[in-house]
KENUVEX-946090 format. One line per 2 residues: number of its first residue (from 1); their letters; for each residue x, y, z of N, C-alpha, C. Coordinates in Angstrom, 3 decimals, always signed. Each point is the difference from the previous one (the first is absolute). Layout:
N
NUM) a) X Y Z X Y Z X Y Z ~ ... $
END
This chain:
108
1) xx) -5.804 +5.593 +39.835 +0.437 -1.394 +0.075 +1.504 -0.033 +0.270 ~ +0.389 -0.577 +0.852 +1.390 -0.280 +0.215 +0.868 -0.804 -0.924 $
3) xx) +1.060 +0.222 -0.595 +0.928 -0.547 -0.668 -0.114 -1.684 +0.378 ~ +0.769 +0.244 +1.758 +0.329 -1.229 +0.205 -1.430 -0.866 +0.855 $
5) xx) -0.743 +0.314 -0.555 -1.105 -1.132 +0.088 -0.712 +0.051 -1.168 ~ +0.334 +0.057 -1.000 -0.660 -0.010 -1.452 +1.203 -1.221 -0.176 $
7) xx) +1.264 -0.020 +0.311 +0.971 -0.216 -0.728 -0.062 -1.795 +1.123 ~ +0.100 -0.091 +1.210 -0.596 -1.376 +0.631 -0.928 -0.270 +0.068 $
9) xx) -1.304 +0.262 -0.749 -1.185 -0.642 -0.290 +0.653 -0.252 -1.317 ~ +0.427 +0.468 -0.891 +0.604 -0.601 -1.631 +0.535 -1.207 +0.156 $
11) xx) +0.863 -0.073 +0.884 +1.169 -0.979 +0.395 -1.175 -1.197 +0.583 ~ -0.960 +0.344 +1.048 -0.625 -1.783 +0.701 -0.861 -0.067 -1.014 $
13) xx) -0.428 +0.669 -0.775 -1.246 -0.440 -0.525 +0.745 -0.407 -1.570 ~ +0.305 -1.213 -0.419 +0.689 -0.843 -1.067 -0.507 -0.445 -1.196 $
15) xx) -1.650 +0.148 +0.503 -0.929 -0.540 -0.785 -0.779 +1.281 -1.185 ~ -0.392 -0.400 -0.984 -0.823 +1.413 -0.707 -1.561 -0.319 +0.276 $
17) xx) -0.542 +1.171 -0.471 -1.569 +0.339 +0.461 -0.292 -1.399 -0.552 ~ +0.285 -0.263 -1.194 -0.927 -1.432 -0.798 +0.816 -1.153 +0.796 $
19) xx) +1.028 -0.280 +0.451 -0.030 -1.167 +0.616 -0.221 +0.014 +1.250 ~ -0.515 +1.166 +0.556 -0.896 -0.108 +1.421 -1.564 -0.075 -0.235 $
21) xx) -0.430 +0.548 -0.984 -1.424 -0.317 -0.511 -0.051 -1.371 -0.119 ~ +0.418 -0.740 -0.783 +0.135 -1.334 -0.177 +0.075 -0.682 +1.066 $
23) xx) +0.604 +0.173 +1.317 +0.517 -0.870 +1.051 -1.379 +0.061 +0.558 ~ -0.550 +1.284 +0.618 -0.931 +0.385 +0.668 -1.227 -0.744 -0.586 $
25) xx) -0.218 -0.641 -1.002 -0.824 -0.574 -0.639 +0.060 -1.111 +0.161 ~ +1.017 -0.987 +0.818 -0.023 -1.439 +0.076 -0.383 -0.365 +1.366 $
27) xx) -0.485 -1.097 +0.524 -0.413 -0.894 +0.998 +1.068 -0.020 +1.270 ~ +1.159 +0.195 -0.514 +1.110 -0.029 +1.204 +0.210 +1.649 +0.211 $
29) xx) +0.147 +0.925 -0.242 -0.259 +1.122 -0.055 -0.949 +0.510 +1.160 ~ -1.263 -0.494 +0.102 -1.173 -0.060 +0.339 -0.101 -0.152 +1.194 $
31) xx) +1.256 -1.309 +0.226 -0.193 -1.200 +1.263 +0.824 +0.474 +1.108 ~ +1.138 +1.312 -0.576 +0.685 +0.455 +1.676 -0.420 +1.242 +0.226 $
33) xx) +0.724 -0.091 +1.129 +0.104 +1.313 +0.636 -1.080 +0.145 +0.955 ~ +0.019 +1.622 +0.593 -0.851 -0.003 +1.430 -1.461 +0.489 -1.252 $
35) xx) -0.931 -0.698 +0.885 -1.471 +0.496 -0.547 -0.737 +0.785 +1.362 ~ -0.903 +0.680 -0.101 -0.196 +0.935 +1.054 -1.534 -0.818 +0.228 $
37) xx) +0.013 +0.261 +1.089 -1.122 -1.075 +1.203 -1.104 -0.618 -0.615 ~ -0.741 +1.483 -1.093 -0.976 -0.141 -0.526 -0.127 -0.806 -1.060 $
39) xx) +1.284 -0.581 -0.076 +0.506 -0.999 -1.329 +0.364 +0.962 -1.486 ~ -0.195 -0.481 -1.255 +0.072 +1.173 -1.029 +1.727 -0.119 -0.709 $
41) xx) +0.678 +0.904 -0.733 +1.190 +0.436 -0.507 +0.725 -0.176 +1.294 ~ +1.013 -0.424 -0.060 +1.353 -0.079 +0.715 +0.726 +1.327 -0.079 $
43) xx) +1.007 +0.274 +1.211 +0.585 +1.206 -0.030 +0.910 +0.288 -1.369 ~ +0.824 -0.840 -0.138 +1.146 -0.143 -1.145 -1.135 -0.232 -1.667 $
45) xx) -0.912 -0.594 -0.097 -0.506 -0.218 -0.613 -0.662 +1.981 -1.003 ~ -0.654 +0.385 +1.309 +0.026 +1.201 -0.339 +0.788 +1.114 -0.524 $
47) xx) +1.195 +0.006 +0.851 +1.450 -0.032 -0.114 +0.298 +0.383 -1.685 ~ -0.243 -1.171 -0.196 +0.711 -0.271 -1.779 -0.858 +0.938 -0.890 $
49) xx) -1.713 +0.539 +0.592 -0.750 +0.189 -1.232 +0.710 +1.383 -0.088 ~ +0.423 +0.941 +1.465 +0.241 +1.005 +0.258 +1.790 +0.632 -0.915 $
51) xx) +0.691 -1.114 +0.028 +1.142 -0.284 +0.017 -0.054 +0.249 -1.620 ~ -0.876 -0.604 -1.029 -0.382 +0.047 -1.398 -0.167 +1.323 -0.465 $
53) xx) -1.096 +0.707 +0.626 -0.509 +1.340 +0.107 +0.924 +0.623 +0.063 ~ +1.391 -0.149 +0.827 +0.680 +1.021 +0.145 +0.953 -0.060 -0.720 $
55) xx) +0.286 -1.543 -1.079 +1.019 -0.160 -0.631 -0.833 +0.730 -1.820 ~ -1.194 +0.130 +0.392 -0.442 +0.676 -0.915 +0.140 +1.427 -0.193 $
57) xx) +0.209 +0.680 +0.891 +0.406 +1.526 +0.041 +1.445 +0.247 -0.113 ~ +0.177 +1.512 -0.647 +1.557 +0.515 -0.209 -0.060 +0.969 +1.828 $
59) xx) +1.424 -0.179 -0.136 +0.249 -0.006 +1.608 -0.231 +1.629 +0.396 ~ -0.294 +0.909 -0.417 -0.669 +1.192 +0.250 -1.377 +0.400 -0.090 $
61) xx) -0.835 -1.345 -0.207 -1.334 -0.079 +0.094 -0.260 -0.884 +1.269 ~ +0.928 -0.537 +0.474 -0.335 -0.986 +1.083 -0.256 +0.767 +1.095 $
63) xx) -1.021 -0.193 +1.237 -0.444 +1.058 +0.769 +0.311 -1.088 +1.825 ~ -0.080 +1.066 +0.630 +0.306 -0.454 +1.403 -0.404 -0.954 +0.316 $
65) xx) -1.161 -0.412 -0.168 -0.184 -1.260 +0.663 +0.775 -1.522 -0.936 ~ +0.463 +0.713 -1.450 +0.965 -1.295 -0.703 +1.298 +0.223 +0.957 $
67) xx) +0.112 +1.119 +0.056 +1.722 -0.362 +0.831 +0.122 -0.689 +1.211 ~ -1.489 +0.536 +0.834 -0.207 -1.125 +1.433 -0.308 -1.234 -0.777 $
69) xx) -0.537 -0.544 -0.820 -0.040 -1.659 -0.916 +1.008 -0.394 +0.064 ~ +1.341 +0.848 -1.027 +1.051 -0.358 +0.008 +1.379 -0.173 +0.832 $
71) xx) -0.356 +0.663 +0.886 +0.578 +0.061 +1.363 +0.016 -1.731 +0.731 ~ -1.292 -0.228 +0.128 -0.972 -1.401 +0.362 +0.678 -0.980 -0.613 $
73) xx) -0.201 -0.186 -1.228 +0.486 -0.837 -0.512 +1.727 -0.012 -0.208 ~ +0.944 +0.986 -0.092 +1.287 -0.648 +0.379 -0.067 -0.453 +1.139 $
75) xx) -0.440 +0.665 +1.184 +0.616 -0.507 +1.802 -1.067 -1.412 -0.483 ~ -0.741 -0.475 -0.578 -0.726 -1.411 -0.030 +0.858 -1.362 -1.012 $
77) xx) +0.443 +1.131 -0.978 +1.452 -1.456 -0.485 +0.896 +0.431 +0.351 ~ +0.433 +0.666 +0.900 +1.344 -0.348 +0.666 +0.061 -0.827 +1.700 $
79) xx) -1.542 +0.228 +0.154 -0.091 -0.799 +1.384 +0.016 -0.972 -0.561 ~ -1.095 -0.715 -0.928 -0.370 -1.156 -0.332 +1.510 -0.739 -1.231 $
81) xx) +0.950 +0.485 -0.207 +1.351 -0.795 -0.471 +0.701 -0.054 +0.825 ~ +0.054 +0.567 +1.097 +0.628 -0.473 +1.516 -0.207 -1.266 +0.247 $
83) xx) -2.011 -0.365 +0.011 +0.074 -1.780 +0.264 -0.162 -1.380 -0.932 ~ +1.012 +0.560 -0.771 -0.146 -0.446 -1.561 +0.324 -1.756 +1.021 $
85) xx) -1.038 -0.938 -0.221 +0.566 -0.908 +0.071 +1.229 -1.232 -0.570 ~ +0.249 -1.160 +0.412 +0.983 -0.555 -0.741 -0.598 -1.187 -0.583 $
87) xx) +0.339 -0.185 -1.172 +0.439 -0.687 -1.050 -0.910 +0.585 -1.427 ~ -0.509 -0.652 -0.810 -0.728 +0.399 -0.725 -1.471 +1.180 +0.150 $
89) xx) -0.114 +0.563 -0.330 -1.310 +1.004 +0.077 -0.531 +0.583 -0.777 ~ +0.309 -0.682 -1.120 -1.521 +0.287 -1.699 -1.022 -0.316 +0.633 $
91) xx) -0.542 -0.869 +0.930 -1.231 -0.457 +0.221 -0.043 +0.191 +1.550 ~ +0.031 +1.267 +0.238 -0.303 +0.177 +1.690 -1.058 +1.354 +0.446 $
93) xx) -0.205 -0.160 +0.593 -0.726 +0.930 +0.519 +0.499 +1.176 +0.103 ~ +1.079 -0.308 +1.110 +0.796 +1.397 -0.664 +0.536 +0.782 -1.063 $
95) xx) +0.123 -0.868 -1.007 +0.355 +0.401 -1.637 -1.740 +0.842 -0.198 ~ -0.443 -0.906 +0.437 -1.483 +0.422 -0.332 -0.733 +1.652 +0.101 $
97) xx) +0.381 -0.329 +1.249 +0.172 +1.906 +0.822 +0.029 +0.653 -0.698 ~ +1.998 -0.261 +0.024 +0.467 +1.223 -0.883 -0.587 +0.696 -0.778 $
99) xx) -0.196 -0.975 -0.940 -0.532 -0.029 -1.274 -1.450 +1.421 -0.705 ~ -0.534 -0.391 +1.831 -1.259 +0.664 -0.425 +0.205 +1.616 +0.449 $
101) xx) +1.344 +0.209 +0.580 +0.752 +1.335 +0.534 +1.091 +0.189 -1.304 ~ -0.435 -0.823 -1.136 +0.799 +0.661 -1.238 +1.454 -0.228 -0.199 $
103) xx) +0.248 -1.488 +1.229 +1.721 +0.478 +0.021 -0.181 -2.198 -0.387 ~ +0.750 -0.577 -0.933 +0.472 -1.235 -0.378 +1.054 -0.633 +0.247 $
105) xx) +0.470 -0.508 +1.285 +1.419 +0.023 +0.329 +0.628 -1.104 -1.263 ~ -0.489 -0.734 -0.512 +0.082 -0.920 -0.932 +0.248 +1.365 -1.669 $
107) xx) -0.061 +0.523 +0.400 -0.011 +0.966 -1.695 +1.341 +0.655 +0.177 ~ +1.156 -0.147 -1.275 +1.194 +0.618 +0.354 +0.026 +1.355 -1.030 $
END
């Protein structure tokens, strides 16, 4: 595992395993992101269960395909706070996203 991608997945991902369990469990949660043709879980949606799993392991148990996860998910909140829209965004879709990629731009 690489230092510096253990160390910027720490940094986007803001949220802990239980307040991404929790999110992933609500109606808005549910309602973004890309869903794949066949309908079903959303990409980001999935995202978060994976994202839990890995916030559940000590970082010398985490195996290649968590570091390609974690890889994913920084380049996905740092694209997606690029189009942080303007004015308020507790209640946006894009807050929404994030959210389910583990990162709360609203959480300081």
């Amino acid at each position: 595992m690489a230092d510096d991608v253990y160390a910027e997945f720490k940094s986007a991902v803001n949220m802990t395993a239980g307040e991404i369990e929790k999110w992933l469990q609500t109606d808005e949660s549910r309602e973004v992101g890309q869903k794949p043709s066949s309908g079903g879980e959303s990409v980001g949606h999935d995202s978060g269960r994976k994202i839990v799993k890995i916030l559940g392991k000590k970082k010398a148990d985490l195996s290649e395909n968590d570091e390609a996860h974690m890889r994913k998910v920084v380049g996905y909140v740092h694209r997606h706070q690029a189009q942080r829209p303007s004015g308020d965004v507790s209640e946006t879709k894009w807050r929404y996203s994030l959210m389910n990629w583990g990162h709360d731009p609203l959480k300081k």
